[in-house]
N, C-alpha and C positions, 0 to 999 in steps of 0.2 A: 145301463139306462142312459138314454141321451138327454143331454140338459138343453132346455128349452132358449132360446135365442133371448128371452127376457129374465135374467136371471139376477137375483139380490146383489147386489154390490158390499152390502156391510156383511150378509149372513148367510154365505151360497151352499146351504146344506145338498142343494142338488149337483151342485159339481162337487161335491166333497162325497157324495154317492154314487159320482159316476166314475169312467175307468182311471184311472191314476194317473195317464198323459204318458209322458215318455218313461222308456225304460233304459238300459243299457245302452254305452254311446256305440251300436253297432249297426246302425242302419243310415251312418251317414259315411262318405269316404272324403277326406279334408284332400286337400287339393295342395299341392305346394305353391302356396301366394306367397307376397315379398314378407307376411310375417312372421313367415318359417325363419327369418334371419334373427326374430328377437323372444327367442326360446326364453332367455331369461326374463322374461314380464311374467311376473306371478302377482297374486293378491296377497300380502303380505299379513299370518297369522291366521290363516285359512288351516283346518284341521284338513281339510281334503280340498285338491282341484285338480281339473285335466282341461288342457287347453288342445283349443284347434284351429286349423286356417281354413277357412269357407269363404268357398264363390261368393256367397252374398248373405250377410249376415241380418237379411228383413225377412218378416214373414213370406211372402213369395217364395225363396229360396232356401226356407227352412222348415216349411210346411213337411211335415210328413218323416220329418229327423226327431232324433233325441232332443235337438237343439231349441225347441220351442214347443209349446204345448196350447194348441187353437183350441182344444177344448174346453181349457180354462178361459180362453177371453170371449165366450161367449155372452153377446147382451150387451156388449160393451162400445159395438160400434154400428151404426145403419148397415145395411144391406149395400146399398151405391156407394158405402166411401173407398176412394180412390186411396193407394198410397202407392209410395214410392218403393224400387227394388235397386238391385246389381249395388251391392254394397259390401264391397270383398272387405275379409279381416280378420282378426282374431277373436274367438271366442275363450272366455277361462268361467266354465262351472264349475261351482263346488258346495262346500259349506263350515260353518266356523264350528267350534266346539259348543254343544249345547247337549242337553238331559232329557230334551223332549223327541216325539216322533211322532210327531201329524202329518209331515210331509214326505208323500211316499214318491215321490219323481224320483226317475231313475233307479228305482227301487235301493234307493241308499234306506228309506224308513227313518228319516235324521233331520230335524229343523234348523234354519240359520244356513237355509240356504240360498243362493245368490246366482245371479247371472252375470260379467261384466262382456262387454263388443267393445272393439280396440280396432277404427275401424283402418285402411290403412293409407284415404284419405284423411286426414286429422285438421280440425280446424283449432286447434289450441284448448275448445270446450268441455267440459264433464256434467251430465246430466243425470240425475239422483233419482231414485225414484223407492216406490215400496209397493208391493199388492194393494190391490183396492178391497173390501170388505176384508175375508175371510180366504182368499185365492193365494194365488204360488208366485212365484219370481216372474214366473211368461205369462202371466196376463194382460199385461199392456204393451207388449210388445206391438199390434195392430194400432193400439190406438196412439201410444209414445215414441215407443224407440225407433221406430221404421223410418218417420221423419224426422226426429235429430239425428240419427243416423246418416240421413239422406244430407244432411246441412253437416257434415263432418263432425259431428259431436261425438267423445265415447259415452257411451250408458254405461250404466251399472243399478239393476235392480235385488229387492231382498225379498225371501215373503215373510219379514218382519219375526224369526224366531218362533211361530205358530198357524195353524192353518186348520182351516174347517170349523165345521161348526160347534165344536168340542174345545174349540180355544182356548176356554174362560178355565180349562182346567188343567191350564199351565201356569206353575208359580203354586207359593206356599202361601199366598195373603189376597185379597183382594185387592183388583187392579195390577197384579202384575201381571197379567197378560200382556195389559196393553203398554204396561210401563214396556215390558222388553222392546216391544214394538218401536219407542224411540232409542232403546240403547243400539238396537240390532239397524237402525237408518244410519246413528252415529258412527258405527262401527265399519260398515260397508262404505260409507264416505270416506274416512279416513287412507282405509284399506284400497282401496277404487284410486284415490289422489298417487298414492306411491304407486300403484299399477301401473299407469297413465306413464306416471315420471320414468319407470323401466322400458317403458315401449316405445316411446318417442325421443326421450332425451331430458328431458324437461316435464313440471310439473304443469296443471291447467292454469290458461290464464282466466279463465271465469268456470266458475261451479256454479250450476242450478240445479235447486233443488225442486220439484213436482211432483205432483201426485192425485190422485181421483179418491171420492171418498174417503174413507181410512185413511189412505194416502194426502188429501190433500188436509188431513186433520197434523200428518206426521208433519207436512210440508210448512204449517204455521207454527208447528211446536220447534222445529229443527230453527228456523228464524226466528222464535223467542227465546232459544235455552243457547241455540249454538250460531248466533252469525257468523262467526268468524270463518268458519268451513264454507261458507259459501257465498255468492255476489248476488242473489235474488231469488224469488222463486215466484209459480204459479201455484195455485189453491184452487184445484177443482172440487166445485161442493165438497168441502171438509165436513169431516164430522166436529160440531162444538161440542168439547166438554167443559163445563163450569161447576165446579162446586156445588153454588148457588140455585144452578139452573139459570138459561134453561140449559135442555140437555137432551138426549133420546130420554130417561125413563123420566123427561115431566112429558113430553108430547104425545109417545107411544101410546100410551094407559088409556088415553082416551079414542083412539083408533082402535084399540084392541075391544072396546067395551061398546065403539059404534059394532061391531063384526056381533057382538052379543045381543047386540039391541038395548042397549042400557044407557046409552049415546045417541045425539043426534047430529045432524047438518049445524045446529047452530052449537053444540058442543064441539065442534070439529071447526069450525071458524075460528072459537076463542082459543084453542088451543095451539092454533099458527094455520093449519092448514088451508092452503087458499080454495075460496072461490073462483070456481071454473076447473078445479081439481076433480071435481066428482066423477066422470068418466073414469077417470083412473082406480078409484076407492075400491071396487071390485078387485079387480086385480091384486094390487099392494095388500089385501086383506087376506085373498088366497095366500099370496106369493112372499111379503114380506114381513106385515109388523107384528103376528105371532113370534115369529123366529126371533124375530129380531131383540123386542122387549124381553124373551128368554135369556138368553144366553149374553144380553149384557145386562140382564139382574143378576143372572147366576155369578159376572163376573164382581160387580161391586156389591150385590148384597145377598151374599150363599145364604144367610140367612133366613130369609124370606118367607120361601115354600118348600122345606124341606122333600116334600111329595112331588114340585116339581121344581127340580132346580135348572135345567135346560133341557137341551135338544135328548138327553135320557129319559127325559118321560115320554117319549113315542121309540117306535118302533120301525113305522111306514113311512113314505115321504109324507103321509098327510098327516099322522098324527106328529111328525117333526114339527111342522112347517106352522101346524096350528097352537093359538098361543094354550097359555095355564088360564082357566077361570080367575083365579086370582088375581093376575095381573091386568083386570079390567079394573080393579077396585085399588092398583098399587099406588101410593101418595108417597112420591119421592119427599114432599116438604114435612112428612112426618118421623121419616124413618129413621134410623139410631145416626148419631153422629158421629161413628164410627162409617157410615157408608158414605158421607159427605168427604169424610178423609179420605178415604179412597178414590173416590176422585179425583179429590186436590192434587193429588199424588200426580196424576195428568192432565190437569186442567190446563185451562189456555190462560194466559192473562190481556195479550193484544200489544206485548211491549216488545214489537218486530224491530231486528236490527238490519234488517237490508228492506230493500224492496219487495213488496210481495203484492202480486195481483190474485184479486178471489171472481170465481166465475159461478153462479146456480143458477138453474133453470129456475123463474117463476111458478113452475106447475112442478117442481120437486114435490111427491107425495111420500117421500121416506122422510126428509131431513126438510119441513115446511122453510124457507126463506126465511119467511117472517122469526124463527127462533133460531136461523143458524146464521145466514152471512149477513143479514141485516143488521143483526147482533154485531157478530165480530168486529162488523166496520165502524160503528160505536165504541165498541171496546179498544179500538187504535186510536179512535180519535181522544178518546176520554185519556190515555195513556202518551198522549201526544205524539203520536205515530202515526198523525193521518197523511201528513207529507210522502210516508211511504210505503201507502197503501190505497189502492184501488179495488171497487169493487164494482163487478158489472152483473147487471139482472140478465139474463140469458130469456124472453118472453118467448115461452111456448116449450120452453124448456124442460125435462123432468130429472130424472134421477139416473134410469137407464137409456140410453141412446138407441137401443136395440127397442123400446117401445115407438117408436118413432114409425118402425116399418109395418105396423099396427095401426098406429093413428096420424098419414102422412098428412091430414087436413087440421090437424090438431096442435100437434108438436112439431119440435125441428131440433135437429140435431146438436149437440153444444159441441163437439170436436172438432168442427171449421173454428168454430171462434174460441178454442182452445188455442188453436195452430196461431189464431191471429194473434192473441193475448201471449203466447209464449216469443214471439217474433216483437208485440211492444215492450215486453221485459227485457228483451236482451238489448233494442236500440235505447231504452231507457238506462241500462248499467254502461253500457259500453262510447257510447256517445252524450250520453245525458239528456236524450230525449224527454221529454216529461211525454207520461202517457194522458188522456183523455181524463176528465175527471169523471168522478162516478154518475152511471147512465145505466138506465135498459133499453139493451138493442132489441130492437124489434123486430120478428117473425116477419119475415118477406112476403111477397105476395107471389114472386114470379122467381125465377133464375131456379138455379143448381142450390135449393137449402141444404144440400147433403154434403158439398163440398165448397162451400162459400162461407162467407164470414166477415165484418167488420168491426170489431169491437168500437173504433171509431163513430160505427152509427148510431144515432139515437129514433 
């Protein structure tokens, strides 16, 4: 089954339905590049890896190898965006010791697996990253690693210990799915640092940490639990979790219960969602907030609906994708305080130790603004951490980048002004630029929206 070009970022039950991506590393033949000289660069504590030297370690040059999997990144980037290629170097796949098996790439069937490029121009930098919703190691490769790559950075991605939309049913407690998901970032960072140091000589002089979605939720928790691993990072639409709320299961419930009729336009207002979102509601109602309110109740409150507890109460993609009656009626501020704990367990608090820039689209119809980065950037100020944090509105912006080629007079793509935002972060650590203070840039009228960008603009 092919997965559709606009596809969930937190809860991709359709690429977790479709073919597996790569299999066996037999369909690529490694070249002898200058990295064949540094055989000994391994990942250090990896239960399995196999390393290779490739022509060109971006998607262009790996399309169609074991080495990367476009089928996962689909939805993730416009149709027109441009990216860079001829990026010869070392690849080392593998994966670390784990219990679980959601992630079937390369037919190992074995989670906590990882990607690291070693590229064998080096510019001194290490770039971190994790799947975004419910994906694998190679799905931002198109949208991330091509271009730090391109800019001499090594990457190294993880698909956070679990994958698919069965997630929530790794771990023995609530919330440890997603807990892994920060031990399996920390792990791969560390891991990824002594790589770098066997392949060059020397360890990085700056580590960034990044990430979309999921990923940019890891990207703020990694700069609140662990700065010392690294000198800054970007926050693409992060997921917030807060105890307290808000959170996904205060906003979803009432998206799920417009989809029933039980909700309306001005219920869908108070609960974050923006005005001038409503083109989209169709869609996201189809495609994401059944799923999605699923299988992250399932993860912090098994309890619930015993009748449905995730993506096991359907069978087809549609009864997957579509939520539980129940969950039209869920009231996270009621629920045992054993599920608030669970959260806690991953919550964010806003006490960043490096730099961190946050980016969302104004028209996010998964993760409304109003309840996630508007929040956050509250939460550093109140925590006195707004010195080291920016956050910019992305106008016109939404959740997937790939709806953009849908609605070209509507939306606009936020991965130029990732590219931009990731390029102010680093003259920001590196030089001590101060970046722009918080602003929404706004939706062009004219030029290349698809490969342009100024975070700069207002």
């Amino acid at each position: 089954m092919r997965t559709p070009r606009s596809v969930p970022l937190l809860a991709t039950a359709l690429v977790a339905l479709a073919a597996s991506g790569p299999q066996a590393a037999s369909a690529a033949s490694p070249h002898e590049a200058p990295c064949t000289r540094q055989t000994h660069a391994r990942v250090p504590g990896a239960q399995f890896q196999q390393r290779a030297c490739l022509d060109d370690l971006t998607t262009a040059g790996l399309a169609g190898t074991p080495y990367t999997d476009t089928a996962d990144q689909a939805g993730l980037t416009a149709a027109g965006t441009r990216n860079p290629s001829g990026v010869p170097g070392m690849q080392i796949d593998g994966y670390f010791g784990d219990d679980s098996h959601t992630n079937t790439t390369h037919g190992w069937d074995h989670d906590a697996q990882f990607v690291v490029r070693l590229p064998d121009r080096w510019n001194g930098g290490l770039v971190v990253t994790a799947s975004p919703g419910n994906r694998k190691q190679y799905a931002t490769d198109k949208a991330i690693s091509d271009r730090v790559l391109s800019q001499g950075y090594a990457y190294a991605a993880t698909d956070k210990g679990n994958t698919g939309p069965d997630f929530y049913r790794d771990g023995a407690r609530p919330g440890d799915a997603v807990a892994e998901w920060n031990a399996r970032t920390t792990q791969l960072t560390r891991a990824a640092t002594k790589a770098v140091a066997q392949r060059y000589g020397r360890a990085p002089q700056r580590t960034f940490m990044t990430g979309i979605s999921n990923a940019g939720y890891l990207t703020r928790w990694q700069l609140e639990n662990r700065p010392e691993l690294y000198d800054g990072g970007v926050d693409w639409e992060g997921v917030l979790w807060t105890a307290d709320g808000p959170n996904l299961l205060t906003s979803l419930p009432t998206a799920v219960a417009l989809g029933q009729g039980t909700a309306d336009a001005g219920d869908m207002y108070a609960a974050g969602f923006a005005r001038g979102s409503e083109f989209l509601w169709a869609y996201h109602q189809k495609a994401y907030w059944g799923l999605t309110q699923k299988v992250y109740r399932a993860e912090f409150d098994p309890g619930y609906d015993a009748d449905c507890p995730g993506t096991s109460a359907g069978s087809t993609t549609e009864e997957i994708l579509a939520p539980c009656a129940s969950d039209a009626v869920y009231d996270y501020a009621t629920r045992p305080a054993s599920v608030r704990r669970a959260v806690a367990r991953v919550a964010l608090t806003g006490r960043v130790g490096k730099p961190l820039i946050t980016l969302q689209g104004d028209l996010d119809t998964l993760l409304p603004i109003a309840t996630d980065a508007d929040v956050y950037a509250r939460m550093t100020d109140a925590e006195g951490r707004g010195r080291l944090h920016r956050t910019y509105r992305i106008s016109g912006g939404t959740h997937t980048d790939g709806l953009y080629d849908t609605y070209p007079d509507r939306l606009r793509p936020i991965l130029p002004c990732y590219r931009d935002a990731f390029d102010t972060l680093t003259r920001w650590v590196r030089s001590g630029t101060k970046p722009p203070a918080d602003r929404t840039v706004a939706r062009p009228t004219d030029g290349d929206v698809v490969n342009s960008c100024s975070v700069s603009a207002s």
